[in-house]
GUBAMAR-515556 format. One line per field, with one value per residue (C-alpha): residue in one letter; z, x, y. Coordinates in nm, 4 decimals, m for minus. Each point is the difference from the previous one (the first is absolute). Layout:
! GUBAMAR-515556
res	[A; ...]
zz	[Z; ...]
xx	[X; ...]
yy	[Y; ...]
END
This chain:
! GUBAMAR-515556
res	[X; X; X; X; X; X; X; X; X; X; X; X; X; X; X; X; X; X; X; X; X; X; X; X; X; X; X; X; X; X; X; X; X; X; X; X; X; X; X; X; X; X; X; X; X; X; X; X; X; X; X; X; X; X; X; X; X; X; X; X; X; X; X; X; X; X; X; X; X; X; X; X; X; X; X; X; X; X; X; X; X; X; X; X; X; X; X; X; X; X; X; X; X; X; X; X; X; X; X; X; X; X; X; X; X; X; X; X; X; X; X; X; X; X; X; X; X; X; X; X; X; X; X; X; X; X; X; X; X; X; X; X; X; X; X; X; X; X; X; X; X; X; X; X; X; X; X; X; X; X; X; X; X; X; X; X; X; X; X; X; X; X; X; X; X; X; X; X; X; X; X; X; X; X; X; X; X; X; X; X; X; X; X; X; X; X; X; X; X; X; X; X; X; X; X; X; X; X; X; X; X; X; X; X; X; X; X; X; X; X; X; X; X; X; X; X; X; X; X; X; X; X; X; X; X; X; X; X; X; X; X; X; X; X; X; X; X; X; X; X; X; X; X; X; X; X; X; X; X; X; X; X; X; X; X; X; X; X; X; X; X; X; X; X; X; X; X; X; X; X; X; X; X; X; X; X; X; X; X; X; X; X; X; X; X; X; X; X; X; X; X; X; X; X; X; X; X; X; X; X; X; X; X; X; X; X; X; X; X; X; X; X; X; X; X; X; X; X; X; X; X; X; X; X; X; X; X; X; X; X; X; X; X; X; X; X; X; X; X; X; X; X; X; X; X; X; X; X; X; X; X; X; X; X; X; X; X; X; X; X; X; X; X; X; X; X; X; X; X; X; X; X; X; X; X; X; X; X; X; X; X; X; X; X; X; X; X; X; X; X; X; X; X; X; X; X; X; X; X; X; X; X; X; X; X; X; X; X; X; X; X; X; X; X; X; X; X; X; X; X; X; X; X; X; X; X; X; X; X; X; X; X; X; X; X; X; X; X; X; X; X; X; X; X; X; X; X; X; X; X; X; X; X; X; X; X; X; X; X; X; X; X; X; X; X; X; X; X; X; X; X; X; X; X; X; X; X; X; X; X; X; X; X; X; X; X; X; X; X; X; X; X; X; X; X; X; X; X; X; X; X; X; X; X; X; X; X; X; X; X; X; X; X]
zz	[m2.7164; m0.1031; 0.2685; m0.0337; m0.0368; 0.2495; m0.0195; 0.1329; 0.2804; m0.1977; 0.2620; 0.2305; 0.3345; 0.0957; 0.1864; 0.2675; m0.1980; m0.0728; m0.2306; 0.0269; m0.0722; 0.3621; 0.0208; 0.1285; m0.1096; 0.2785; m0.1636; m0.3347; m0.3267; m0.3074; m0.3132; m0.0574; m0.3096; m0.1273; 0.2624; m0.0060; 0.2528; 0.3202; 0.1627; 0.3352; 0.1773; 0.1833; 0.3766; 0.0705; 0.1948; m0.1434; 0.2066; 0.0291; 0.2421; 0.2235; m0.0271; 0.1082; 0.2926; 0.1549; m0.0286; 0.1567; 0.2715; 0.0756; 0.0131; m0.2661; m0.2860; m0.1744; m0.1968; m0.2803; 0.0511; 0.0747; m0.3187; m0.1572; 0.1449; m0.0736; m0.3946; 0.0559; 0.1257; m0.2492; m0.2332; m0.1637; 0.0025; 0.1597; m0.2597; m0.2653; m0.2658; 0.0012; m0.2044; 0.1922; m0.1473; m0.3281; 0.1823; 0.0297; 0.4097; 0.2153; 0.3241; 0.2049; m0.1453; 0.0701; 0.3181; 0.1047; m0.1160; 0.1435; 0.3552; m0.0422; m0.0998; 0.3536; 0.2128; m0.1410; 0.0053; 0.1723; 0.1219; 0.1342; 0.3283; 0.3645; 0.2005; m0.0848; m0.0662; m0.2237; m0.1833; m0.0348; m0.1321; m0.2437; m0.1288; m0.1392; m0.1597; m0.1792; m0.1007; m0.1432; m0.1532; m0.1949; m0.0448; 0.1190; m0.2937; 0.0057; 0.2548; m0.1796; 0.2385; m0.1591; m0.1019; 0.2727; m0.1904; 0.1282; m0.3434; m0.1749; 0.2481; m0.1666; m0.3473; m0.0154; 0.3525; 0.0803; 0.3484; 0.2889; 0.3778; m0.0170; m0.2683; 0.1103; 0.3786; m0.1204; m0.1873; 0.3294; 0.2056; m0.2489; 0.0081; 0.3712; 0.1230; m0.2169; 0.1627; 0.3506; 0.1164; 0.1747; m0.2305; 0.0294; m0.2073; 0.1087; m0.1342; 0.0406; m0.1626; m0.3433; 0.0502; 0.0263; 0.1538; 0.1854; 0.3736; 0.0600; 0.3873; 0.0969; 0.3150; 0.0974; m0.1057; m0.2781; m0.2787; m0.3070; m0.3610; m0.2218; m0.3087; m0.2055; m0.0117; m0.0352; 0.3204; 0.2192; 0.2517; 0.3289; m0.1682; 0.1746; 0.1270; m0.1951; m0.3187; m0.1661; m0.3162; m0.3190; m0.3151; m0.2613; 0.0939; 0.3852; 0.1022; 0.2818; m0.1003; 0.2553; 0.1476; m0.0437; 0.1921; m0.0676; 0.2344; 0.2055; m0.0679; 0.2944; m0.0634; 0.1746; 0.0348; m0.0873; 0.0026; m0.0242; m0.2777; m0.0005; m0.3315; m0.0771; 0.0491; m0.1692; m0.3299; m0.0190; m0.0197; m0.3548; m0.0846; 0.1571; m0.1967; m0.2999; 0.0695; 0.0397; m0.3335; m0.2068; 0.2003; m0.0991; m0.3536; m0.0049; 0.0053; 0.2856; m0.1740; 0.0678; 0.3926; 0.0734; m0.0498; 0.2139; 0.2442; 0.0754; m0.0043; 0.2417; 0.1877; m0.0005; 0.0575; 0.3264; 0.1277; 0.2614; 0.1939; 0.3837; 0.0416; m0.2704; m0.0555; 0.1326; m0.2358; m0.1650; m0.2859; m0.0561; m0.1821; 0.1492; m0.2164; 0.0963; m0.0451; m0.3685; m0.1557; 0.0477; m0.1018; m0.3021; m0.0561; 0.0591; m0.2181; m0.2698; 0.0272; m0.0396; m0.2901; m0.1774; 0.0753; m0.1059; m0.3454; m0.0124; 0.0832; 0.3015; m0.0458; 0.0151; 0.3165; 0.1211; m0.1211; 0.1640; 0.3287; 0.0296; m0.0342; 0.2470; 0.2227; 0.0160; m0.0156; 0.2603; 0.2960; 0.1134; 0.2716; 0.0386; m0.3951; m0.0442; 0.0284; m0.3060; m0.2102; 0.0968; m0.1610; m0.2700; m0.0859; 0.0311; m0.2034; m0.2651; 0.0330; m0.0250; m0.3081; m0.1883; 0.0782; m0.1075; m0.3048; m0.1012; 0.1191; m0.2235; m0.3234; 0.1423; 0.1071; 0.2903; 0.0241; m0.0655; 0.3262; 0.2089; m0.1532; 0.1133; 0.3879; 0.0451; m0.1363; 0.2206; 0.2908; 0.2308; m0.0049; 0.1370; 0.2694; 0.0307; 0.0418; m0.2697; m0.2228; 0.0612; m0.0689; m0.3712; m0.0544; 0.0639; m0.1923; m0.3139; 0.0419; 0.0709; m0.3445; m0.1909; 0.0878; m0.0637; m0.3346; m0.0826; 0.1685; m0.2045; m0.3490; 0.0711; m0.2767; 0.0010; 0.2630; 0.0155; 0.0759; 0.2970; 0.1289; m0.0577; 0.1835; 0.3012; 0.0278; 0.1004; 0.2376; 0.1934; m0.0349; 0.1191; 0.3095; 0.1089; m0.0004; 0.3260; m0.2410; m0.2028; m0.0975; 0.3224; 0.0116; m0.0216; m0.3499; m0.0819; 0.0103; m0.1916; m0.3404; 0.0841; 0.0074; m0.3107; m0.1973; 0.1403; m0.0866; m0.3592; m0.0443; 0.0748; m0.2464; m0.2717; 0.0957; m0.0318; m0.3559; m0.0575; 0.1953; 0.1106; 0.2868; 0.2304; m0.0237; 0.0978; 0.2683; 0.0911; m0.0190; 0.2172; 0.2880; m0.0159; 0.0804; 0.2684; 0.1684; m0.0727; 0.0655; 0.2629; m0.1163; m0.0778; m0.0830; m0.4149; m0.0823; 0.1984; m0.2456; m0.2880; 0.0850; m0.0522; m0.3062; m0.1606; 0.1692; m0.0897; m0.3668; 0.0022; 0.1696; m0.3230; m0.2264; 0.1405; 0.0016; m0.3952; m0.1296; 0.2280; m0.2055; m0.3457; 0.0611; 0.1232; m0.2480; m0.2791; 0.2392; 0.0541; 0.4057; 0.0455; m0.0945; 0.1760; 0.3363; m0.0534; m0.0146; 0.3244; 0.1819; m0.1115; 0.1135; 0.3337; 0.1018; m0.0666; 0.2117; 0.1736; 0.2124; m0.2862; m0.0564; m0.3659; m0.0878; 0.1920; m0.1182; m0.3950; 0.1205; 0.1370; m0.3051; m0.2378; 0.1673; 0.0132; m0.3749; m0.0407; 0.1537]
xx	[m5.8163; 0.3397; 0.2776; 0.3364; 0.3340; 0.3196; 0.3186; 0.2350; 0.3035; 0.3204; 0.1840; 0.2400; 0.0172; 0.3905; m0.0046; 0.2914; 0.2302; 0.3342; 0.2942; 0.2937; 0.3788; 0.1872; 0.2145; 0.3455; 0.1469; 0.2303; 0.2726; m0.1449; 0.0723; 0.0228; m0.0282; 0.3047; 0.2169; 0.3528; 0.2181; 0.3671; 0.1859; 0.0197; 0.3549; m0.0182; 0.1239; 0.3074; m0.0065; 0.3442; 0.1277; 0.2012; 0.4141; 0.0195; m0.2973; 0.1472; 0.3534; m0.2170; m0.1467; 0.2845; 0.1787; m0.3078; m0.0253; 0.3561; m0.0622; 0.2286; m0.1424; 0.1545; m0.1759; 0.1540; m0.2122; m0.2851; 0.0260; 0.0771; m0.3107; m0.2121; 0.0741; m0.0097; m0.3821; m0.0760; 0.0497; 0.3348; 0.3886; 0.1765; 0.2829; m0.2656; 0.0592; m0.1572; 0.0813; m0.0147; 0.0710; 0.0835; 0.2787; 0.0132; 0.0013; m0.1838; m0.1796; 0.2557; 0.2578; m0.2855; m0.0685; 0.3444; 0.0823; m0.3218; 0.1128; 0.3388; m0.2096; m0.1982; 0.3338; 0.2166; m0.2640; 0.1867; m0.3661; m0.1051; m0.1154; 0.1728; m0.3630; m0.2113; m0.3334; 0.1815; 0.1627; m0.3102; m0.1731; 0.2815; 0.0366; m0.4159; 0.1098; 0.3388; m0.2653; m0.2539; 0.2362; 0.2172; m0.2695; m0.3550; m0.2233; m0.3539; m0.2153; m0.1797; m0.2420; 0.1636; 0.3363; 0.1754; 0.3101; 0.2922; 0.2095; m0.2531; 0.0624; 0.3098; m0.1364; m0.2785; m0.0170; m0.3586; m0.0527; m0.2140; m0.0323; 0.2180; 0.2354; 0.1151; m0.0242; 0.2876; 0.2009; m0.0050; 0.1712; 0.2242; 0.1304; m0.0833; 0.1839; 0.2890; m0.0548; 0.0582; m0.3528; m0.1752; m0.3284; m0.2949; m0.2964; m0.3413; m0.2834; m0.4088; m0.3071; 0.0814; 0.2783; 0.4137; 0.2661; 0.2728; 0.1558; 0.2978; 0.2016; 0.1075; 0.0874; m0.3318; m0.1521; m0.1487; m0.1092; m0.2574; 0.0872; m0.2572; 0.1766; m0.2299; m0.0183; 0.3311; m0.0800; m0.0960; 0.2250; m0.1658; m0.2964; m0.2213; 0.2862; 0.0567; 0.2382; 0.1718; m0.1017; 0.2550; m0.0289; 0.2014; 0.3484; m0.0166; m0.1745; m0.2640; m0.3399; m0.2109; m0.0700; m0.1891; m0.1871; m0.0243; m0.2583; 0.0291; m0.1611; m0.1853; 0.2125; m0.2526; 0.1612; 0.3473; 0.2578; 0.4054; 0.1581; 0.3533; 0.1742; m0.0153; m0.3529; m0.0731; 0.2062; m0.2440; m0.3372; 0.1551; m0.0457; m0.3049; m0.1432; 0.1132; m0.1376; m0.3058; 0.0093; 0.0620; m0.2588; m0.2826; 0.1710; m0.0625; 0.4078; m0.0477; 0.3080; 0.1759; m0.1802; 0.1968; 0.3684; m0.0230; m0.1922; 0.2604; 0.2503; m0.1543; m0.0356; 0.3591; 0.1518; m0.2441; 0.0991; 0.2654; m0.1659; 0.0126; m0.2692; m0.2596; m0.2466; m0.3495; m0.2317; m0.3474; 0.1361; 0.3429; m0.0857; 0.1662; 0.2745; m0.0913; m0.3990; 0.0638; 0.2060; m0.2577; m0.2703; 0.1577; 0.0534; m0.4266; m0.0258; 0.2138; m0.2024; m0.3436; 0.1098; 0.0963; m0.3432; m0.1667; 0.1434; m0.0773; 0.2825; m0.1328; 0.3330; 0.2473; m0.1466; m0.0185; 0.4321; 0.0180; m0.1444; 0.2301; 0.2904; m0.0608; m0.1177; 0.3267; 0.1797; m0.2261; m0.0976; m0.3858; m0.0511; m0.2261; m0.1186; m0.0687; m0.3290; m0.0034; 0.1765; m0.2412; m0.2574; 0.1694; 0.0793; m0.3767; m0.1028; 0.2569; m0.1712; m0.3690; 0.1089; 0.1297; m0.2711; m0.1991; 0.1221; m0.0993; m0.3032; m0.0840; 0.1581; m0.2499; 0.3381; m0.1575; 0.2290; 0.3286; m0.1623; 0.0094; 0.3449; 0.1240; m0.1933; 0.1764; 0.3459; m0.0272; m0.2031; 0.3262; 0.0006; m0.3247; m0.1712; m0.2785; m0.2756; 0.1355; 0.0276; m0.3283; m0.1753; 0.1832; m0.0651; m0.4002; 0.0431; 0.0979; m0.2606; m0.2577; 0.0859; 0.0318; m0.3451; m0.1383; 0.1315; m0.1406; m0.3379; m0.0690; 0.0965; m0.2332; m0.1558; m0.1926; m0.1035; 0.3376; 0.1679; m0.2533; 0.0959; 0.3637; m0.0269; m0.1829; 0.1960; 0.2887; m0.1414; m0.1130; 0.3374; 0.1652; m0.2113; 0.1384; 0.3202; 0.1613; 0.1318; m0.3031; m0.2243; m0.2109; m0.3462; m0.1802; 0.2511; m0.0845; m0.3708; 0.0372; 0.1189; m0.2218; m0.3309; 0.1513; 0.0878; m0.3431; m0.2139; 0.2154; m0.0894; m0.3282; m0.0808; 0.1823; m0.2162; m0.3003; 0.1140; 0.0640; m0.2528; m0.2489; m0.1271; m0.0708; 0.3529; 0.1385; m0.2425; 0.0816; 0.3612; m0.0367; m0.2036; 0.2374; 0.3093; m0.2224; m0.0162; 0.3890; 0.1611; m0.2707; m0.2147; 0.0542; m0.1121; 0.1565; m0.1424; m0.3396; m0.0611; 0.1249; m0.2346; m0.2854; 0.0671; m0.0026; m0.3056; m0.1699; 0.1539; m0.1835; m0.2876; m0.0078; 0.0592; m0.3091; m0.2246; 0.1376; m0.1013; m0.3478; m0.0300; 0.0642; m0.2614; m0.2850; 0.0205; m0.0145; m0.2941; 0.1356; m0.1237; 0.0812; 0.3634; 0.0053; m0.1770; 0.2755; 0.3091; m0.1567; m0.0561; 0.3678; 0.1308; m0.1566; 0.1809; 0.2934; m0.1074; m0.3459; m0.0119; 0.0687; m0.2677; 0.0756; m0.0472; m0.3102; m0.1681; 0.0775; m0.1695; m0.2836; 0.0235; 0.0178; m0.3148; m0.2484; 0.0670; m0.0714; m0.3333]
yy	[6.2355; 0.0477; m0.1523; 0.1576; m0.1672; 0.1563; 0.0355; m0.2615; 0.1534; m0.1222; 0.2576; m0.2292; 0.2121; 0.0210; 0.2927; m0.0011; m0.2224; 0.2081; m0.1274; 0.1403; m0.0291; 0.0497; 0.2911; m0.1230; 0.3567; 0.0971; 0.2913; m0.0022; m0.2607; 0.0505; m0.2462; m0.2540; 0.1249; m0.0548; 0.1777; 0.0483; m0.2135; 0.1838; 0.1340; 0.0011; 0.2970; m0.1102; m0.0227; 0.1078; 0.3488; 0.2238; m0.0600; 0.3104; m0.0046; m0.2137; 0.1980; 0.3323; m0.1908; m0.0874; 0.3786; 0.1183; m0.2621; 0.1122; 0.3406; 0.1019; 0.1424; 0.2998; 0.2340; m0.1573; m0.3252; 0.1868; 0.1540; m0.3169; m0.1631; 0.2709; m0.0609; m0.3628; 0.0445; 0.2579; m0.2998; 0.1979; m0.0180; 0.2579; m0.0221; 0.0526; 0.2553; 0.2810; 0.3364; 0.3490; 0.3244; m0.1569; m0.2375; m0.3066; m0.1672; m0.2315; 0.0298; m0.0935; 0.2705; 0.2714; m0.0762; m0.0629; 0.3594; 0.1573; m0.1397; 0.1227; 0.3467; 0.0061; m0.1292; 0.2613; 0.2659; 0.2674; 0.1580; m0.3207; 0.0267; m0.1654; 0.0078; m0.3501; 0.1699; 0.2980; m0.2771; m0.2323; 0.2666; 0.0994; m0.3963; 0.1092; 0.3083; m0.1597; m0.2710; 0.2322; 0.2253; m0.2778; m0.3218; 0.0339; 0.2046; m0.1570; m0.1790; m0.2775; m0.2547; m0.3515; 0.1050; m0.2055; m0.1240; 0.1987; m0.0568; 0.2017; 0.3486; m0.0609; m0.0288; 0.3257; 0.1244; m0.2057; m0.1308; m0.0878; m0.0402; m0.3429; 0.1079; 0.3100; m0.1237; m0.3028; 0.2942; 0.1664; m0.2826; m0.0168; 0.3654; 0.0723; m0.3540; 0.1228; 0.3914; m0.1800; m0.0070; m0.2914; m0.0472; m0.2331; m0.0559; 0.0692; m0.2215; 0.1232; m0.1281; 0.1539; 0.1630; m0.0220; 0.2742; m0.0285; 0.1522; 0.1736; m0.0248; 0.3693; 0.1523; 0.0691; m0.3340; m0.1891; 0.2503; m0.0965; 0.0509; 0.0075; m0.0638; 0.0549; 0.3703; 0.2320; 0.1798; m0.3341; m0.0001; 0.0019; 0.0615; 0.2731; 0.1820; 0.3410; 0.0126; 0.2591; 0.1135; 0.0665; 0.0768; m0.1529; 0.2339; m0.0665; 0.2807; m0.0165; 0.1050; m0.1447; m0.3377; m0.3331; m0.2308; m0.3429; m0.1102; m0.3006; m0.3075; m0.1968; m0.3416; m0.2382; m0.3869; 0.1335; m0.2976; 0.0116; m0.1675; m0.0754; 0.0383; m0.3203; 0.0350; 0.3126; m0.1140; m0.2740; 0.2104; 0.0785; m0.3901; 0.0137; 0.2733; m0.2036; m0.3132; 0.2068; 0.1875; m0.3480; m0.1990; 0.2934; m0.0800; m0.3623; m0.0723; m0.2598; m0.1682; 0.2983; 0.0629; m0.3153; 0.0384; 0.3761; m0.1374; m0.3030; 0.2808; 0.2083; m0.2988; m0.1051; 0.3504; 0.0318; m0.3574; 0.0931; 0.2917; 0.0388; 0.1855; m0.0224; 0.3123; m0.0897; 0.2007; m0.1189; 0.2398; m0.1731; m0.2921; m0.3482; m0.1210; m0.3600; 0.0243; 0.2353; m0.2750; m0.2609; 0.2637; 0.0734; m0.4070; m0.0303; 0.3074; m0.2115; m0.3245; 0.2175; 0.1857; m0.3434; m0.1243; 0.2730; m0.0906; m0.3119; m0.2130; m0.2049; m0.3055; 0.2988; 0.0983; m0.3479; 0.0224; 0.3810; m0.1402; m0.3364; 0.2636; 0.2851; m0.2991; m0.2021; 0.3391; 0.2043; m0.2559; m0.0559; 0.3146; 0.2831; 0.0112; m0.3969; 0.1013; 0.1841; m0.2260; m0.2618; 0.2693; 0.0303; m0.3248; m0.0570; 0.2643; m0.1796; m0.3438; 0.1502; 0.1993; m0.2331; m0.2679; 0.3174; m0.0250; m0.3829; m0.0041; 0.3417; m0.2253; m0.3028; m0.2102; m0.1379; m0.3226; 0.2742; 0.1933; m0.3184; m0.0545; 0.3731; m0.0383; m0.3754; 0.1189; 0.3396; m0.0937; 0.0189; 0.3610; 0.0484; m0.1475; m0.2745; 0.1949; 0.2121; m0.2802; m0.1626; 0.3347; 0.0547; m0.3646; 0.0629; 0.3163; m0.2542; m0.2525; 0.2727; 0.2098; m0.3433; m0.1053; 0.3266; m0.0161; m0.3184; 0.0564; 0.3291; m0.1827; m0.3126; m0.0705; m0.3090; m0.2881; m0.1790; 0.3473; 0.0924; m0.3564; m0.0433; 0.3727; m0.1254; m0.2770; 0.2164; 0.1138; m0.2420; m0.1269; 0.3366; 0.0125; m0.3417; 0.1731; 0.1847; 0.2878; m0.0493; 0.3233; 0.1758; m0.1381; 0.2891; 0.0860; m0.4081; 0.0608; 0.3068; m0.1545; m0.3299; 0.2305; 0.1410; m0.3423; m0.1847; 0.3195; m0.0279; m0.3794; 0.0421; 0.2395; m0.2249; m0.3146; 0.2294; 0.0359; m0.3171; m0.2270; 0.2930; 0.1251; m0.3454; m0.0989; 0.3091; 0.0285; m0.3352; 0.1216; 0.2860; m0.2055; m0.2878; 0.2985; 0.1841; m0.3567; m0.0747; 0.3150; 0.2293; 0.2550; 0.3650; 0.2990; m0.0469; m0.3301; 0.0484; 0.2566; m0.1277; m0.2943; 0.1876; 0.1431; m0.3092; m0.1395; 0.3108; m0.0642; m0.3228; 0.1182; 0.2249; m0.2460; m0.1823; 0.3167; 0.0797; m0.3876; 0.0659; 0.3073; m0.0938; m0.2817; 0.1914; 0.2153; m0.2322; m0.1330; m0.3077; m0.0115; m0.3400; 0.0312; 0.2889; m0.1210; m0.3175; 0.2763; 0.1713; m0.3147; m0.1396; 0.3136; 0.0241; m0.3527; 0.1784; 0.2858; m0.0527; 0.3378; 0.2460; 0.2170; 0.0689; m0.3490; m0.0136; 0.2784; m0.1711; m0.3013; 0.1550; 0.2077; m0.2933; m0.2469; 0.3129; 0.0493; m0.4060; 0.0236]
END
């Protein structure tokens, strides 16, 4: 009878043991690189902010600085050159001579409404061409005839404050026009279409030589949430609308100076607009300043933000957005410990946490410092590679759960399963399967049992339980039944209840006899 040899388990069982590298990501990172030195955005308003704030807290501005402003917002000079007609001129020279125009007018009309309604028609007939949705610099009506709900609204206070009427802007969810004081009442002007005055009212028709053909409707719009805006107020939705367009840019630099501007030229009012669709002056400014400090660590450049924060801090006391400056400065710290730990510069991580720790807090602190010790030893425990490795591995840990801010036990006896399971099978290699059965045992007994090294266990005792059956096998077949009955009987001191081993030495003495 032929007795068959079988194959040893070399499979080590290390199912449930995960390695991974910690994700500390918080706004993104990207990989260090030469970068240019960075220019902070400066953190001073615009003078003429505060010189604008003061006229309006007084109650004493002209058309002339509303005019002024609204070229100030619109991020342009209303002395600028600009060439009409094939002449040479600048903003201010047109619209000086366009008011003169609508004051002389010998047509214009005595009644309010008549004359709020005939400040829309001089407007539409001499500057306002094309309604475009973002177009809401009031320079550049002056420039190709482009404008929107904010733009032409400002142009409006301008001419109708320098007409004699008593305008104020109107602010909705997405949406800007202003309201006109008549005899009979406040009176919408939806300046936005050439025929919006008291919109929904019925409007005479003309064609181009002043003849009436008919009439228009321009149908009135259900303004839910409506808010008055002063003209301080409504000047300010064109920075605003700005800051907007160069935030959806990526021009946070940019976001920054308008914003403290706005800020500044809105510091002195009495009665400030309460709108959720008028932005705060105080609250965009330090948005734009977190918007800032994200972008620059999205690039990379965790110490600038560490720089950015220290200014706007000393600058811009503690208050309602601490909170997120905290979060940033975290997501600074974690980043660039991020960073080290990817390049394997464990001691440069510890370096970074010590040197930065006073921007976070404790607990903050103790978890990134965990986070470090925790990718360093998985490091090491996945590139063991002999005995000494497994035990310089498992020393550290031992050591690290001695420690307060040491790694969580159930993360400690993670990697230890991991590095025992890993020495084990290199003693099995090197000194066979007792020794790393002995090995396992004297670990169960140390450290507890589980589930991992249970069954690792008994793939090596069923490796040697093999080897015994193989060496049985190769010497009853050569019919050599007393070596053979020795390997069975040898064996079954090692393991007296298996009933492989058993059935060999049965096997083994009936052949004998």
């Amino acid at each position: 009878m032929q007795i068959y040899t079988v194959r040893l388990q070399n499979e080590l069982y290390t199912k449930g043991v995960f390695f991974f590298l910690p994700l500390l990501l918080v706004w993104g990172i990207f990989p260090a690189a030469a970068q240019a030195k960075t220019v902070f955005p400066g953190l001073e308003p615009d003078p003429r902010a505060f010189e604008y704030a003061v006229k309006a807290e007084k109650g004493s501005l002209t058309w002339q600085d509303m005019a002024e402003m609204s070229f100030w917002a619109s991020g342009a000079d209303i002395n600028g050159a600009i060439r009409v007609n094939g002449k040479n001129s600048t903003y201010g020279e047109i619209i000086r001579a366009a008011i003169a125009e609508l004051q002389n007018a010998p047509d214009i009309p005595n009644s309010l409404r008549e004359r709020g309604e005939y400040v829309l028609t001089f407007l539409y007939k001499k500057f306002l061409k094309t309604y475009s949705l973002r177009q809401t610099e009031i320079d550049v009506i002056f420039r190709s005839g482009y404008y929107n709900c904010v733009s032409s609204a400002a142009l409006y206070l301008i001419f109708g404050t320098a007409a004699g009427l008593e305008i104020e802007g109107v602010l909705t969810k997405d949406h800007a026009f202003v309201s006109v004081q008549t005899e009979e009442g406040a009176i919408d002007v939806e300046t936005t279409n050439r025929y919006g005055f008291d919109p929904g009212n019925r409007k005479e028709f003309q064609d181009g030589f002043g003849k009436a053909t008919g009439f228009a409707y321009v149908p009135a719009k259900n303004y839910r949430d409506r808010s008055p805006l002063s003209s301080l107020e409504l000047i300010s939705v064109i920075f605003s609308n700005r800051i907007s367009d160069l935030q959806s840019r990526g021009r946070y630099n940019e976001a920054i100076q308008l914003a403290l501007d706005r800020s500044a030229m809105l510091s002195r009012r009495k009665n400030p607009v309460d709108s959720p669709y008028f932005l705060d002056p105080e609250k965009d400014v330090l948005d734009r300043l977190m918007f800032y400090g994200s972008n620059l660590l999205k690039s990379g450049k965790e110490e600038d933000v560490f720089k950015w924060i220290d200014l706007t801090s000393d600058k811009f006391p503690p208050g309602e957005y601490d909170g997120k400056r905290k979060e940033l400065d975290y997501a600074a710290v974690n980043n660039l410990i991020l960073k080290h730990v990817k390049a394997g510069n464990y001691s440069e991580a510890r370096n970074t946490l010590s040197r930065e720790a006073f921007r976070i807090d404790a607990d903050s602190a103790a978890k990134l410092g965990v986070i470090i010790l925790d990718t360093e030893l998985t490091g090491k425990t996945q590139k063991i590679r002999t005995i000494a490795d497994a035990e310089a591995i498992l020393a550290l840990i031992d050591e690290s759960e001695q420690d307060a801010d040491g790694l969580p036990p159930e993360r400690a006896v993670e990697l230890r399963n991991f590095a025992l399971v890993k020495k084990s099978e290199l003693i099995s290699k090197e000194q066979g399967w007792p020794a790393a059965i002995e090995f396992l045992e004297t670990s169960i007994a140390r450290y507890g049992a589980n589930a991992l090294l249970e069954k690792n266990l008994q793939v090596f005792r069923s490796n040697y339980v093999a080897d015994f059956h193989n060496a049985f096998a190769r010497a009853y077949n050569r019919r050599n039944y007393t070596e053979a009955i020795k390997i069975a009987e040898e064996a079954l001191k090692e393991f007296p209840e298996n009933r492989q081993l058993t059935a060999d030495l049965d096997t083994a003495r009936k052949a004998a006899n």
